[in-house]
Every structure is written in structure tokens, then in C-alpha cells.
C-alpha positions in Angstrom: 7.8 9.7 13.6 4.2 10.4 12.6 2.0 12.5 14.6 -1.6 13.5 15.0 -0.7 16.0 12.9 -1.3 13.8 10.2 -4.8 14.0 10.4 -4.9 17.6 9.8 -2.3 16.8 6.7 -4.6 14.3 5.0 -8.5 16.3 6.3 -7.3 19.7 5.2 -5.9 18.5 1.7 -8.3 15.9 0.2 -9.7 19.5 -0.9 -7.9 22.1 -2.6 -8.0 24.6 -5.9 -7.0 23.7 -9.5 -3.4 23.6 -10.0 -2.0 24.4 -13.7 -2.1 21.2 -16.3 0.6 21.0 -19.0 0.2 22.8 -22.0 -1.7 20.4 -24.4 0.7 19.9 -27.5 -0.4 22.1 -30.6 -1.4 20.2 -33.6 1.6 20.1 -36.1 3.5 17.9 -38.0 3.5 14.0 -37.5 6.0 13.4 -34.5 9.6 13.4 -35.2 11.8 10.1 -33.9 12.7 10.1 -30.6 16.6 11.2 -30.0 16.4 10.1 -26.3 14.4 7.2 -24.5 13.7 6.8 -21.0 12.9 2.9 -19.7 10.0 3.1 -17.1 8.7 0.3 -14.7 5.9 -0.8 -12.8 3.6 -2.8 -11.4 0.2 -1.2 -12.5 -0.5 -4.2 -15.1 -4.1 -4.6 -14.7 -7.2 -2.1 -16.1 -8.6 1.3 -14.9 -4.4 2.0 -13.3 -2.7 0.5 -16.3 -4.7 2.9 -18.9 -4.2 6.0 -16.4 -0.5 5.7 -16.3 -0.6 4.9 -20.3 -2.3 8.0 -20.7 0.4 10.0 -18.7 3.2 8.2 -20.6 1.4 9.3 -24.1 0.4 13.0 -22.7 4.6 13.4 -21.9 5.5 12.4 -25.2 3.8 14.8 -27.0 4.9 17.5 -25.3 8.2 16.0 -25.8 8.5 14.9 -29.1 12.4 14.2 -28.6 11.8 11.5 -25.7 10.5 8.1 -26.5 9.6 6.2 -23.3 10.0 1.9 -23.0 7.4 1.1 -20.1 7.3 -2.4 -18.6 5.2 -4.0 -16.1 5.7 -6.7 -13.6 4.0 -8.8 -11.5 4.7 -7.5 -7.6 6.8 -10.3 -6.6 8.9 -10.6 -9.6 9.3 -7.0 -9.9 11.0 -6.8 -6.3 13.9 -9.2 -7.5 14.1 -7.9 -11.0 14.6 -4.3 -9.4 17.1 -5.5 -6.6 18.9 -7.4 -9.5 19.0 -4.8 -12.1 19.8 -1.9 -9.6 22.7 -4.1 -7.9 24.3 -4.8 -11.5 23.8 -1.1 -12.8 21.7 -1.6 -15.1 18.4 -0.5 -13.5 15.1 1.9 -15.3 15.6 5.4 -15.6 12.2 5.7 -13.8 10.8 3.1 -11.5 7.9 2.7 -9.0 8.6 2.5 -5.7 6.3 2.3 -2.5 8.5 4.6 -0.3 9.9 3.3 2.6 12.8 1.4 4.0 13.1 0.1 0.3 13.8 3.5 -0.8 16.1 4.3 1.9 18.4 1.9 1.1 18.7 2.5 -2.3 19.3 6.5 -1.3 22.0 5.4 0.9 23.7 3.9 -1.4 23.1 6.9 -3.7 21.4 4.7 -6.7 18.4 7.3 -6.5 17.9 11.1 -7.8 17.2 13.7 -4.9 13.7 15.0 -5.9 13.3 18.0 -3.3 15.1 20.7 -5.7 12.2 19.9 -8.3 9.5 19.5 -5.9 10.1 22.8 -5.0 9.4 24.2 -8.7 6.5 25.3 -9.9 3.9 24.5 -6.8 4.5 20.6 -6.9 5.6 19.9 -3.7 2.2 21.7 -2.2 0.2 19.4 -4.3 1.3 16.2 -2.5 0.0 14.8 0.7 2.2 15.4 3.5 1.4 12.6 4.9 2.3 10.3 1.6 5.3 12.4 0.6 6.8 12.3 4.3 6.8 7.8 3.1 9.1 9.4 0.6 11.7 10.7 2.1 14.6 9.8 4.0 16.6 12.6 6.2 14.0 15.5 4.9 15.1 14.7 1.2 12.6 13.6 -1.1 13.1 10.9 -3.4 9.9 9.8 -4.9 6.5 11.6 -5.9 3.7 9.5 -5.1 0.4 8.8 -6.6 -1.6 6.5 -4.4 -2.2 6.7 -0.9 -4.0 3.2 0.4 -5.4 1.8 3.7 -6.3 -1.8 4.6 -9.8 -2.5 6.2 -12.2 -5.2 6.5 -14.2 -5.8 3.6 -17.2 -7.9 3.9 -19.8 -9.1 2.2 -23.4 -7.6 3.4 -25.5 -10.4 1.8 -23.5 -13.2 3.8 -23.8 -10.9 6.7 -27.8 -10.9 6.4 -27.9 -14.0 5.6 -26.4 -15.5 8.6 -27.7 -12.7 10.7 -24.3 -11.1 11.5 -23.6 -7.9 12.5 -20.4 -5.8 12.0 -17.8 -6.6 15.2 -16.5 -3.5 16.2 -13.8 -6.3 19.0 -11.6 -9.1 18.5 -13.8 -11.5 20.3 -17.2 -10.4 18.5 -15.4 -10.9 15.4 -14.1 -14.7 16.8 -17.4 -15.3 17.6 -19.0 -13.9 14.1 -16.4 -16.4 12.2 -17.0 -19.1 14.5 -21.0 -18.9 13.6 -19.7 -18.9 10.1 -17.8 -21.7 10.1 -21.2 -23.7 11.6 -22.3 -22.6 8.4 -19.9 -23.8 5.8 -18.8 -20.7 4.9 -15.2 -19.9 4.9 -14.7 -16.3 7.7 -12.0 -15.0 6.0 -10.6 -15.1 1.9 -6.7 -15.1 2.4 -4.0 -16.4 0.1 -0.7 -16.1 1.6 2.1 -17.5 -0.4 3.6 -13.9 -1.3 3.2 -13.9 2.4 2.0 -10.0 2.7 -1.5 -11.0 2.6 -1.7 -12.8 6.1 1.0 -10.0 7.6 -1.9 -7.6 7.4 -3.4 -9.7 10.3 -0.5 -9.8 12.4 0.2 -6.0 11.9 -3.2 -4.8 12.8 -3.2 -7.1 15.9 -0.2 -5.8 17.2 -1.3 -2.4 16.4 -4.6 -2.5 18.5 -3.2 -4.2 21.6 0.2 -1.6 21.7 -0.6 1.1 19.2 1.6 2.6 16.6 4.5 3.6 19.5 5.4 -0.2 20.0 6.4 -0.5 16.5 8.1 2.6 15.8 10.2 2.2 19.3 11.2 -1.1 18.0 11.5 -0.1 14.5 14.0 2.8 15.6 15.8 0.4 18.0 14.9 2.6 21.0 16.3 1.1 24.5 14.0 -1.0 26.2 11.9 -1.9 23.3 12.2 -4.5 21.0 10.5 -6.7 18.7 9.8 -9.3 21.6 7.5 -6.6 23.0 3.9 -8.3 24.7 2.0 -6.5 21.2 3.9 -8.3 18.9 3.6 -11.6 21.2 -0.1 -11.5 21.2 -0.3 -10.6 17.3 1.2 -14.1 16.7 -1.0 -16.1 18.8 -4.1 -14.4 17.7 -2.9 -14.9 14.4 -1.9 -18.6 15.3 -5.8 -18.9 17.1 -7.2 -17.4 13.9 -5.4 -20.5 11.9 -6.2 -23.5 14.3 -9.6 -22.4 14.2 -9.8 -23.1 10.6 -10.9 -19.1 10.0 -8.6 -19.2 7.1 -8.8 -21.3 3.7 -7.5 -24.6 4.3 -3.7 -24.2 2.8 -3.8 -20.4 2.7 0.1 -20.8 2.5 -0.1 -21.9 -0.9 -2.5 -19.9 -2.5 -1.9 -16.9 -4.0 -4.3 -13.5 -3.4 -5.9 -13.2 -6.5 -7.3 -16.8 -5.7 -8.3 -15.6 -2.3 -9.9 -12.5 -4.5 -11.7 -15.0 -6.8 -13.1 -17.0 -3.3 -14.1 -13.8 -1.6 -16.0 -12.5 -4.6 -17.4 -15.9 -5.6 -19.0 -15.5 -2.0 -17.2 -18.4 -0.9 -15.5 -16.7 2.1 -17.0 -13.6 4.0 -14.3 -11.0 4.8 -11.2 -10.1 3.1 -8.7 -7.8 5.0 -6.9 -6.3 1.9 -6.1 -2.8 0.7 -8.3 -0.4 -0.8 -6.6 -0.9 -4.3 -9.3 -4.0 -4.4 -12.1 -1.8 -5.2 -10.5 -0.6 -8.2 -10.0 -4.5 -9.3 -13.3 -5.4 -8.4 -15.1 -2.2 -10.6 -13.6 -3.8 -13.4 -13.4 -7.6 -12.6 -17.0 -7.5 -11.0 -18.4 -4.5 -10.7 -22.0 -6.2 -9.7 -20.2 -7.2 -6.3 -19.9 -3.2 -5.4 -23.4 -3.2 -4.1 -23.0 -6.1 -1.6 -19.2 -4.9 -0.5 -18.9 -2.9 2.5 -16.1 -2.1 5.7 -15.1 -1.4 8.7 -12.1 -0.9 10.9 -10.2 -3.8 11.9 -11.5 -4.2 15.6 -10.6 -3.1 18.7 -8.5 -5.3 21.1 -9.9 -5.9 24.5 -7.7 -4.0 27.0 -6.1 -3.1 24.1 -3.3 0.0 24.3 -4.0 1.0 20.3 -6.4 3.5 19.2 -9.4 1.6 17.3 -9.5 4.2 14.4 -5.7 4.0 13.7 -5.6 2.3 10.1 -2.8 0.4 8.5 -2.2 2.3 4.9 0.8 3.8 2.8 1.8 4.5 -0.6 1.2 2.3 -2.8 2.2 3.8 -6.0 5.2 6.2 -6.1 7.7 7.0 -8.5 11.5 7.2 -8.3 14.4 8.2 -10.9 17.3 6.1 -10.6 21.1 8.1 -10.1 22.5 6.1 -13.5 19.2 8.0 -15.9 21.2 10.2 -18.5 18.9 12.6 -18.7 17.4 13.0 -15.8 15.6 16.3 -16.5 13.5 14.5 -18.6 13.2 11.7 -16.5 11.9 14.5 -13.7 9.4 16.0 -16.2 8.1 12.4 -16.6 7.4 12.0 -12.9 5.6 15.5 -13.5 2.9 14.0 -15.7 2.7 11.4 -13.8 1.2 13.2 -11.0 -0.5 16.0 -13.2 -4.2 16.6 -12.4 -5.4 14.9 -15.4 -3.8 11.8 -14.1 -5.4 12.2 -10.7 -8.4 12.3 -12.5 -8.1 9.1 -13.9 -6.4 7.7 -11.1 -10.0 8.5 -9.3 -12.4 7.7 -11.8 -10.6 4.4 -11.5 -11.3 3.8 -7.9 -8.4 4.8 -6.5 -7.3 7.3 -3.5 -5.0 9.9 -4.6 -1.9 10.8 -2.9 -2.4 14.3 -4.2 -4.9 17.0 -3.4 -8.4 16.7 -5.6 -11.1 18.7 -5.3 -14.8 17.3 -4.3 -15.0 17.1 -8.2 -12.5 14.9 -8.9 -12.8 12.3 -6.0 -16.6 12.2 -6.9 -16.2 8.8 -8.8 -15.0 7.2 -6.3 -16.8 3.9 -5.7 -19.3 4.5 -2.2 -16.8 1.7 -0.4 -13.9 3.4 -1.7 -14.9 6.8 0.0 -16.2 4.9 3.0 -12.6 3.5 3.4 -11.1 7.0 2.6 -13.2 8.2 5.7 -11.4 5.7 8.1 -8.0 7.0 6.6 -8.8 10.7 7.1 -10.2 9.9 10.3 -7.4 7.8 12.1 -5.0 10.1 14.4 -1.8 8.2 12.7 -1.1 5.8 9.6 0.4 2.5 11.0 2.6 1.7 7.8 2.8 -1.8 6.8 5.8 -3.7 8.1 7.2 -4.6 4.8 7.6 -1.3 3.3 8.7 0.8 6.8 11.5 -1.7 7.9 15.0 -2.0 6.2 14.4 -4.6 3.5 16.1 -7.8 5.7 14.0 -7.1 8.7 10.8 -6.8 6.6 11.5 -10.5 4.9 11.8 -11.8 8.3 8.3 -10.3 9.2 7.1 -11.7 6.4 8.5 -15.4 6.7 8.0 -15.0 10.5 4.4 -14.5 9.7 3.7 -17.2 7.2 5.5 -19.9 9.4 3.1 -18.7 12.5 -0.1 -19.7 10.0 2.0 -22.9 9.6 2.4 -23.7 13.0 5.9 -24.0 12.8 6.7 -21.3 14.7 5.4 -20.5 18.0 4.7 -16.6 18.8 7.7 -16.4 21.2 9.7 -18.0 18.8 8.8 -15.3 15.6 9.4 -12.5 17.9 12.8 -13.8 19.2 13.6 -14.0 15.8 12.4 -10.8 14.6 14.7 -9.3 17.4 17.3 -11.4 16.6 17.4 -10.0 13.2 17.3 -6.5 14.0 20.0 -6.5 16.7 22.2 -8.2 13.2 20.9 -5.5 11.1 22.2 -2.3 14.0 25.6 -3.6 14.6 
């Protein structure tokens, strides 16, 4: 389980010396066909990510002129069934992204992906990756992904809607009910949220439970410890916040049926104030909008009166990570892949395109960072423990009952007793 000793991980490795760059490929001869290719998914399909993993893709095969590699890239949503399909009928990518997690831990169970640690061990690469992102990574002290990213969710809002209306950051729940309740006297929508992958409005429920029982009342119930379940008072209160939240009408009328980058478009547009989403939206909005940067700031989700969870505890994980599936032929180039995928020149790019590495950097190479990017990076090297989103922590049938649990408690189909009942339920299945 994670420890305040993650906040020594992450502080003391943001910063660290150069570490060695493949050789650059001598000029020579027009590249020979490639005898071998490697197929290679993800989901980083949109600008500033998509050209840094390009980059890394072209980089490996020049200094591999005998290895073609097929990328393709997915949508999130259609890329979770078009994995689960493809790995379930043996046919999956020789390298895939991942984001860690109970996800991973199936598939390592059932031995479909490549045991990394040998490799990480070569070379220095293991010392190069974040403890804290590498430990989302591995299952029974075995590693098997490398990550890239390493994200937190906070509460982005905009400053000129704040001024305007004479807010002022809430650092509780019920300063932040009243600030959305002011807004909604004033036509404007509290909170951009478009929930019909569902994720989006389990970042609500997640952080509430978090600040009223702290990261213990998940990970007892996660790890089925006696006594504790996922009927626990936290996870109670999380739905009828979220539930109070919805009645209220602090959320877009429908939220169910929109989907996020809508609820993107309505936050930027200035239609709706705060937007509780990852930090990976910075990097969409320096390309998308990058005029918005100097009205977007955040802050920690707020603090729960009475509340048993630490206030600087953030919800994060990785975000991008990549895995080799058990059925690649070669899987020593598939490995080398992964390498310059993760290579400081990657990195690099990875930063200048807004987002947090889950590798050490130097002060030189996080310094393009966008100023709310680093401001969120702060709160993540601050908090005492990473709260990992439900989702991507819980064995994959648990997390889509979180996740439908959640959406029907914005519908008001559910009541809070009722989605935690059913949450338990479903684990209880899941052990036996």
C-alpha cells in the first residue's frame, strides 16, 4: 500500500542528472526494408502527445533499420474493448499502452504480458522512473509496464468568472456549495462535466470519499480487509454529496449524455466555471486554446468538514504506460521500443507538450511546463499519498460497477445506500 514515503519518491526525483540518449543513427545508405514489424497501440491521438510518441517511433527505427513499426490509435473508450477483445482472441499488439493497475494485473495473471523487471534492471532504466509511477506498474514486485505520464486531478477554474462574480477559491465543501450556488444566481453553469464514458463524474465521487475517510478506506476495502467494505460511511457520503451536487443543478443539465470533450468545449467557451479533470487538459488546451492559459488556474479539491482525509492528498496515476504483450515474436525489440519511448528526448517533448513526466527531468527540461501545469505538479509533489482513481486500481468488474454505480447516482436512480450495497455486493462475487 502507498506510504508517505511517496512524497520523498516523487520530491527527490522530479530532479536528477542526464542519463545516456541513444546513439543518433549515422548517416548512410537509404534504409533497408524492414524484415520484422512490431504493431503498436495507443490512445495519444491528439497534438503535442501524438507527435512526441511519433518522434520516438521514427528515432527507434533508425537505429533499427531491420524493424518496421504499425502504430494505431484509438479513442479511450473503444480502445478498452478493442484491447480486451483482441487480447482474449490472441491476437493482441506486440506493444500496447496501458495505465497500470488492476487492468494490468489481470492480464499478468493470466500471463498475456512480458515481465519487464529483468530489462528495467539494464543499463540504469529502472532508476530513471518514478517510484511512485512504476510501483502502478507492477503486480507482486514484477514490473510489467514502463510508464511515461504521471497525472493528478484538481479543480481548474476560470479566474475571470471568479472576479467577475466576486468569488474566491473554497478551500471546504460547503464554501464551494455556496460559491456554485452564487453561480447558479448568475446563469452560469458551477461545474463543465460530461459523463457518458462515466469516468468524468467518478472523479467527484472519488475525491469525496477520499476527504471524508482518507486513502485507508479505500485501500481496506479495495484489499477486502475484515471489517471494511465498500458500504463504509466515506463512500456513503461521496454518493449523496454527489447526488446533492446533481439536484442542485451544479452540473450541465443531461451531463449523462454528454461526452467530456463537450464539457471541455463548455468550460473553455466560459460557459461553466470549474472543471475537475486531469492535468492532461493543459496539454489540450496549449494547443486547442492556448489564449485560455492565462485565465486557467487550481486548487485542491476541498476539504470535508469533519472530514478523516488529509486535504492535500490528490487523486492522480499513470496515465500513459506501456506494456509488451506475451504472444510479440520478438520481444527484444519490442523491449528496445519501450526504451525510446521513455528516452530523455521523449521526456523532452513529453514536457514541452505540457505534460508531467513519469520519469526524472531536470529543472531544464520541466521548464516548459505551462505555469498551471507546474502549479498542479506542486499539489502532486506535495500530497503525503496518491489516491489512485477507482477505475484503474480495482480489478476491471469492480471498477465498471464504480463507474455505472456513479453515473446512476447523477441519475437519481440509485440512492447512495443503494450504489454502495452494490459495490460490495460485487466485490464479495469478485473474492469468492
Amino acid at each position: 500500500m502507498p506510504t508517505k514515503r511517496w512524497l520523498a519518491a516523487l520530491a527527490a526525483a522530479m530532479v536528477c542528472g542526464g542519463c545516456g540518449k541513444p546513439a543518433a543513427p549515422p548517416d548512410a545508405a537509404p534504409k533497408p526494408a524492414a524484415t520484422t514489424t512490431l504493431t503498436f497501440w495507443h490512445i495519444m491521438n491528439y497534438a503535442g502527445p501524438r507527435e512526441v510518441i511519433a518522434a520516438a517511433v521514427r528515432r527507434f527505427e533508425q537505429a533499427n533499420p531491420d524493424v518496421g513499426v504499425r502504430v494505431e490509435t484509438f479513442e479511450n473508450d473503444a480502445y478498452k474493448t478493442k484491447l480486451a477483445v483482441e487480447m482474449a482472441g490472441g491476437t493482441p499488439p506486440d506493444v500496447f499502452f496501458t495505465w497500470g493497475g488492476g487492468g494490468l494485473a489481470e492480464l499478468a495473471a493470466a500471463d498475456r504480458v512480458v515481465d519487464l523487471t529483468p530489462a528495467l534492471e539494464e543499463g540504469g532504466w529502472r532508476d530513471r522512473v518514478l517510484p511512485a509511477a512504476l510501483r502502478l506498474c507492477t503486480v507482486n514486485d514484477r514490473a510489467y509496464a514502463v510508464p511515461l505520464d504521471l497525472s493528478c486531478v484538481v479543480l481548474w477554474y476560470n479566474t475571470e468568472l471568479f472576479a467577475r462574480h466576486n468569488l474566491t477559491p473554497p478551500a471546504t465543501l460547503d464554501e464551494l456549495v455556496a460559491a456554485c450556488a452564487r453561480l447558479k444566481e448568475q446563469r452560469v453553469t458551477p461545474f463543465a462535466l460530461g459523463n457518458m464514458q462515466q469516468w468524468p463524474g467518478a472523479f467527484y465521487f472519488v475525491y469525496t470519499a477520499l476527504r471524508e475517510g482518507g486513502t485507508a478506506v479505500f485501500f481496506d476495502a479495495a484489499a477486502r480487509q475484515p471489517g471494511i467494505g465498500f458500504e463504509a460511511p466515506a463512500f456513503v457520503e461521496a454518493g449523496r454529496r454527489l447526488q446533492q451536487f446533481a439536484q442542485a443543478g451544479f452540473f450541465p443539465t443531461g451531463c449523462n449524455g454528454i461526452d467530456d470533450g463537450q464539457a471541455r468545449t463548455q468550460f473553455l467557451s466560459g460557459k461553466a466555471a470549474m472543471y475537475l479533470m486531469g492535468t492532461w487538459l493543459v496539454a489540450r488546451i496549449k494547443t486547442e486554446t492556448p489564449d485560455f492559459l492565462a485565465k486557467l488556474d487550481c486548487l485542491p479539491f476541498p476539504a470535508a468538514p469533519n472530514g478523516k482525509g488529509d486535504p492535500t492528498t490528490v487523486v492522480g496515476g499513470v496515465n500513459c504506460a506501456f506494456a509488451v504483450s506475451s504472444g510479440c515474436r520478438t520481444p527484444d525489440k519490442a523491449i528496445a521500443l519501450l526504451r525510446f519511448l521513455t528516452d530523455e528526448e521523449t521526456v523532452k517533448g513529453w514536457c514541452d507538450a505540457g505534460r508531467i513526466p513519469a520519469l526524472r527531468a531536470d529543472e531544464q527540461t520541466l521548464a516548459p511546463l505551462p505555469a498551471p501545469t507546474r502549479k498542479a505538479l506542486d499539489y502532486l509533489t506535495a500530497s503525503p499519498v496518491l489516491q489512485p482513481y477507482y477505475d484503474q486500481f480495482l480489478p476491471p468488474r469492480l471498477a465498471e460497477m464504480h463507474k455505472k454505480t456513479t453515473q446512476e447516482l447523477l441519475a437519481g436512480t440509485l440512492t447512495p445506500e443503494q450504489a454502495a450495497k452494490r459495490m460490495e455486493d460485487c466485490a464479495r462475487e469478485d473474492g469468492k
